[in-house]
N, CA and C atoms as a LAMMPS dump frame, in Angstrom:
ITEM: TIMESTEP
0
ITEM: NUMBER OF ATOMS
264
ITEM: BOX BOUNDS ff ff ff
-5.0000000000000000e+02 5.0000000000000000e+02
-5.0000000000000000e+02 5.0000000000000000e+02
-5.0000000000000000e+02 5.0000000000000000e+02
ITEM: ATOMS id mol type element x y z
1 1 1 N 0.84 -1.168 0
2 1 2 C 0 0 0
3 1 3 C 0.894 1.243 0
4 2 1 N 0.563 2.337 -1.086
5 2 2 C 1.849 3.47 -1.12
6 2 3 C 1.564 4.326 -0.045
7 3 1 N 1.905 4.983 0.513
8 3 2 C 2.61 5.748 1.547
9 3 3 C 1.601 7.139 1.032
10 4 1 N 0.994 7.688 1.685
11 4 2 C 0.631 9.365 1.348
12 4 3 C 0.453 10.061 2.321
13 5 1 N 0.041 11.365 2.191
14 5 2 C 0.24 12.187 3.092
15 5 3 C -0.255 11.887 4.365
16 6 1 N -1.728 11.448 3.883
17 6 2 C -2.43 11.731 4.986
18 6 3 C -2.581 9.932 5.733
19 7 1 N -1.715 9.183 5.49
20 7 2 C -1.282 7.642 6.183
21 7 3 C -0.563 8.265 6.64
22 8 1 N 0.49 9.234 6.867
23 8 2 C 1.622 9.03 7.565
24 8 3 C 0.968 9.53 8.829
25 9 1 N 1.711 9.223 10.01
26 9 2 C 1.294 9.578 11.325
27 9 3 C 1.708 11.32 11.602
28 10 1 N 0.898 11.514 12.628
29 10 2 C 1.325 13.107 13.099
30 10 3 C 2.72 13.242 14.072
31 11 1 N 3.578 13.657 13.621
32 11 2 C 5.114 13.799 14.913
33 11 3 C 5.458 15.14 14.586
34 12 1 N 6.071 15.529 15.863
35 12 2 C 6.552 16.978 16.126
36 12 3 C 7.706 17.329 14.927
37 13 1 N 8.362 15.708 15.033
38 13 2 C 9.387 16.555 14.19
39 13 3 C 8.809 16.649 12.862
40 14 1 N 7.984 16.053 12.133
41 14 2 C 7.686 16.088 11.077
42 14 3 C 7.02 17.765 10.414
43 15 1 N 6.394 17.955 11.935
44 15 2 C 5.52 19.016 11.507
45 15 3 C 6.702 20.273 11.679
46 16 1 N 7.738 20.24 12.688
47 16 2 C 8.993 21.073 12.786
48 16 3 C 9.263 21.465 11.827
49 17 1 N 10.133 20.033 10.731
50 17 2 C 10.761 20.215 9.248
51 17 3 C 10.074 20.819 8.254
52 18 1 N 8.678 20.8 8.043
53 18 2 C 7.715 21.182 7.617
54 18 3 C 7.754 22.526 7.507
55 19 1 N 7.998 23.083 8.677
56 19 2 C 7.501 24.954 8.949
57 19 3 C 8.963 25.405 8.876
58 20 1 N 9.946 24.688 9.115
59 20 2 C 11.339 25.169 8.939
60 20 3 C 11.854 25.336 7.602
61 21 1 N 11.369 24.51 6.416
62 21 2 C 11.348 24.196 5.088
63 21 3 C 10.166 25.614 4.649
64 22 1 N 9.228 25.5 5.192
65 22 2 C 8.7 26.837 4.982
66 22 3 C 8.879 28.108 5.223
67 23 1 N 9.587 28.094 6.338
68 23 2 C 10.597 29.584 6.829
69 23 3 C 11.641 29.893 5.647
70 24 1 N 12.36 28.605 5.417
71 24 2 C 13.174 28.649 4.68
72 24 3 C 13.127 29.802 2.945
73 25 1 N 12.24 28.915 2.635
74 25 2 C 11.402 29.262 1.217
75 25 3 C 10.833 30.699 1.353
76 26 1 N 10.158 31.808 2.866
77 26 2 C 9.753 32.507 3.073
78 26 3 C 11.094 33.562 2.594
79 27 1 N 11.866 32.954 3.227
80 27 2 C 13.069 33.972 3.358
81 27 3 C 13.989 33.949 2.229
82 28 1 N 14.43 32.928 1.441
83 28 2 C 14.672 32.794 0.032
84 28 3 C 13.964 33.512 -0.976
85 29 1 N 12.461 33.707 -0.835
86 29 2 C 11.835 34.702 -1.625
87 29 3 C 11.702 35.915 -1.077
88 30 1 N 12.258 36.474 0.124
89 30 2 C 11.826 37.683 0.446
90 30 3 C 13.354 38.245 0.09
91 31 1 N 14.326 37.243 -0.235
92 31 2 C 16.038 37.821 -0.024
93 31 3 C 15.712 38.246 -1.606
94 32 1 N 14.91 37.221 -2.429
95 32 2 C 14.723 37.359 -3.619
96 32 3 C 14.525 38.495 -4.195
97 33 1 N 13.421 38.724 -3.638
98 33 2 C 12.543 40.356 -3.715
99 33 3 C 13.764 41.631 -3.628
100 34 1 N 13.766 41.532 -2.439
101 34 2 C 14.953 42.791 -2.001
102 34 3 C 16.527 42.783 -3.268
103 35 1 N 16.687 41.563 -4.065
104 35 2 C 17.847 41.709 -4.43
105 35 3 C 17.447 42.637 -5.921
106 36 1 N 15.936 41.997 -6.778
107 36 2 C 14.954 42.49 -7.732
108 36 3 C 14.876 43.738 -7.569
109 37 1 N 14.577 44.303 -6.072
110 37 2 C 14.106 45.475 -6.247
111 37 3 C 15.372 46.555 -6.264
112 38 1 N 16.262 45.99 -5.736
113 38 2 C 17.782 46.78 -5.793
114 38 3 C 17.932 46.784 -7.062
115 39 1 N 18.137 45.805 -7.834
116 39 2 C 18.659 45.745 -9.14
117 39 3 C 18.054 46.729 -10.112
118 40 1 N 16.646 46.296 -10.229
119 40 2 C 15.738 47.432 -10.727
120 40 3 C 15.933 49.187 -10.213
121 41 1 N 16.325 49.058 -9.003
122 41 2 C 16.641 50.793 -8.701
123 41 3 C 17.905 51.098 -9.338
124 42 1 N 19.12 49.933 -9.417
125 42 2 C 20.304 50.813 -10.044
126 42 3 C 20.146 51.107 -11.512
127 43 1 N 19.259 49.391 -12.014
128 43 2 C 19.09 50.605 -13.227
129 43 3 C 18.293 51.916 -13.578
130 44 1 N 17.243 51.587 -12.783
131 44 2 C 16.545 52.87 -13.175
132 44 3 C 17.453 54.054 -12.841
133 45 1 N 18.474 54.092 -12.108
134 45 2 C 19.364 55.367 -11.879
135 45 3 C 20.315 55.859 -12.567
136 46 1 N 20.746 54.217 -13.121
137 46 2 C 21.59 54.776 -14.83
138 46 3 C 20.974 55.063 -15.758
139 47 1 N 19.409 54.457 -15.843
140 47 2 C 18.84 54.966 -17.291
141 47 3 C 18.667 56.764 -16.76
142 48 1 N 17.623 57.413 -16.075
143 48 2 C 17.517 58.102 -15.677
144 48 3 C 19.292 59.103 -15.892
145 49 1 N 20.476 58.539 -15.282
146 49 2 C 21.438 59.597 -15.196
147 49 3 C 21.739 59.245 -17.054
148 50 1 N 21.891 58.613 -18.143
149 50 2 C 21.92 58.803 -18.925
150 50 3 C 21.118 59.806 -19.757
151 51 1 N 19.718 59.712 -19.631
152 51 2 C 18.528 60.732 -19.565
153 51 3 C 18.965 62.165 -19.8
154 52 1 N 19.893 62.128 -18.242
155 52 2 C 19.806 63.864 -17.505
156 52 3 C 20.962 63.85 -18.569
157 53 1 N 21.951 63.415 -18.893
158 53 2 C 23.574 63.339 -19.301
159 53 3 C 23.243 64.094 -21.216
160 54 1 N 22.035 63.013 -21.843
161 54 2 C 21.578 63.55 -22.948
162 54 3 C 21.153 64.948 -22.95
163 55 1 N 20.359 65.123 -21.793
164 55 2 C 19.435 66.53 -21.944
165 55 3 C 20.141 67.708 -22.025
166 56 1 N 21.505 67.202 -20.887
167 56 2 C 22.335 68.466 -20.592
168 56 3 C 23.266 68.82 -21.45
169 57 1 N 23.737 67.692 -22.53
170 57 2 C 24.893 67.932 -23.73
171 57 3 C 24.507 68.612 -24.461
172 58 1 N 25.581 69.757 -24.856
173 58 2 C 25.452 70.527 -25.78
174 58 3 C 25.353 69.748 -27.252
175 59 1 N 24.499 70.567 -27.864
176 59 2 C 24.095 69.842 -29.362
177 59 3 C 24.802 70.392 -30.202
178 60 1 N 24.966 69.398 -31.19
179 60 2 C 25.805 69.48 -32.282
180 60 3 C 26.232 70.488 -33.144
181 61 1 N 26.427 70.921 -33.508
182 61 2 C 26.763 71.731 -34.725
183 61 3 C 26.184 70.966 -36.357
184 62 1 N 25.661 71.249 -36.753
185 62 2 C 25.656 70.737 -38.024
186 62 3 C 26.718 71.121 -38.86
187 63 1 N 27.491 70.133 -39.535
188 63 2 C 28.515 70.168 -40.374
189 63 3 C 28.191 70.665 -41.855
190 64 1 N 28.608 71.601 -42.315
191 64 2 C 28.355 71.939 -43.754
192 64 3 C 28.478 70.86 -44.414
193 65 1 N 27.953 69.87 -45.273
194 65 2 C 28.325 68.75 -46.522
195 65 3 C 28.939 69.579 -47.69
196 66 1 N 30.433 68.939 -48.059
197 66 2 C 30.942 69.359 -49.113
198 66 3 C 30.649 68.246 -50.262
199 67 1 N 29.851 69.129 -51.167
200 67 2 C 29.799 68.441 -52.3
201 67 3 C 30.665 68.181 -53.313
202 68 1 N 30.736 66.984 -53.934
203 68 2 C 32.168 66.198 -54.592
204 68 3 C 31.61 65.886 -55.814
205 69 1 N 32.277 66.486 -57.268
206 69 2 C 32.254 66.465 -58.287
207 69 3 C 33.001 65.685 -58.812
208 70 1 N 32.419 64.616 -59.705
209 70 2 C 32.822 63.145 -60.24
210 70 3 C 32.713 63.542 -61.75
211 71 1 N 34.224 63.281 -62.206
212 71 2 C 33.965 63.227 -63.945
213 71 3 C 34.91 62.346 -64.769
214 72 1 N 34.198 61.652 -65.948
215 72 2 C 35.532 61.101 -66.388
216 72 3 C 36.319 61.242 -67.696
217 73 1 N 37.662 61.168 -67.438
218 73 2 C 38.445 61.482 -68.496
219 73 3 C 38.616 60.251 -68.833
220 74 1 N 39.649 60.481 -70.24
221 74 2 C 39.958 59.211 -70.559
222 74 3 C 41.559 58.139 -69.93
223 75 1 N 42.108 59.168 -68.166
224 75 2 C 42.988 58.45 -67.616
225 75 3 C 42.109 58.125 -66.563
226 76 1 N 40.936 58.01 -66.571
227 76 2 C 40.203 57.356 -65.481
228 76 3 C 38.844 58.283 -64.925
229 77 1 N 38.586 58.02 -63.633
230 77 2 C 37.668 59.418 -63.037
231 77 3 C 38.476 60.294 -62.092
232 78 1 N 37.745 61.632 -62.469
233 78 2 C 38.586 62.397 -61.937
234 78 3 C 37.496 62.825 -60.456
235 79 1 N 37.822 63.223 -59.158
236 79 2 C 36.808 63.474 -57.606
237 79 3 C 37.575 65.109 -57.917
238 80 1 N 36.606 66.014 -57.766
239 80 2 C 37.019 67.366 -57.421
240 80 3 C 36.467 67.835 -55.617
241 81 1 N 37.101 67.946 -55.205
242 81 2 C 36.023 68.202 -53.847
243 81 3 C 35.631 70.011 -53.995
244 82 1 N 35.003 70.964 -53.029
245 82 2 C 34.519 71.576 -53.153
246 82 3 C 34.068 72.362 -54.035
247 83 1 N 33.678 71.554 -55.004
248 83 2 C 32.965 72.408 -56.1
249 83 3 C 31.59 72.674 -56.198
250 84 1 N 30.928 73.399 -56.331
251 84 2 C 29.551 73.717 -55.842
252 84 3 C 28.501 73.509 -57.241
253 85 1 N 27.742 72.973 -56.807
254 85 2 C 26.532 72.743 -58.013
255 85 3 C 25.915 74.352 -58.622
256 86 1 N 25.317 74.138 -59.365
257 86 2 C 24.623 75.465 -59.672
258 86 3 C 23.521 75.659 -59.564
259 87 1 N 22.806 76.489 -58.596
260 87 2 C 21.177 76.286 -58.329
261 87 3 C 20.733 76.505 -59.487
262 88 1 N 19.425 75.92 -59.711
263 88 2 C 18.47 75.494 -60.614
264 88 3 C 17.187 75.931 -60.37
């Protein structure tokens, strides 16, 4: 006949190991929690200081684009750099 819960007899120690195994598990998930919720605050403090780090950098300059004139001869192509198109 297999063995189940409720065949086995009632003993102190049984019911001891029982609530000690459950303390156990209480406190494994509460160490759990606290380590989650740390983790989650440092990042939120780097995303956040990245945030402030963007907001506060000075912005760019936009770079003039130099336009590059491509032509070919008959020793190959020739690249001219700043030569300017002609508005149209």
């Amino acid at each position: 006949m297999p063995a189940t819960f409720a065949a086995e007899p009632f003993s102190p120690l049984s019911a001891a190991m029982r609530l000690t195994g459950l303390l156990l598990l209480a406190v494994a998930a509460a160490l759990a929690f606290v380590f989650a919720a740390a983790a989650a605050a440092v990042i939120g403090l780097v995303v956040a200081g990245a945030a402030l780090t963007l907001r506060l950098a000075p912005k760019r300059v936009p770079v003039r684009a130099e336009v590059l004139e491509a032509r070919q001869t008959p020793a190959g192509w020739v690249v001219e750099a700043g030569a300017r198109r002609k508005p149209s």
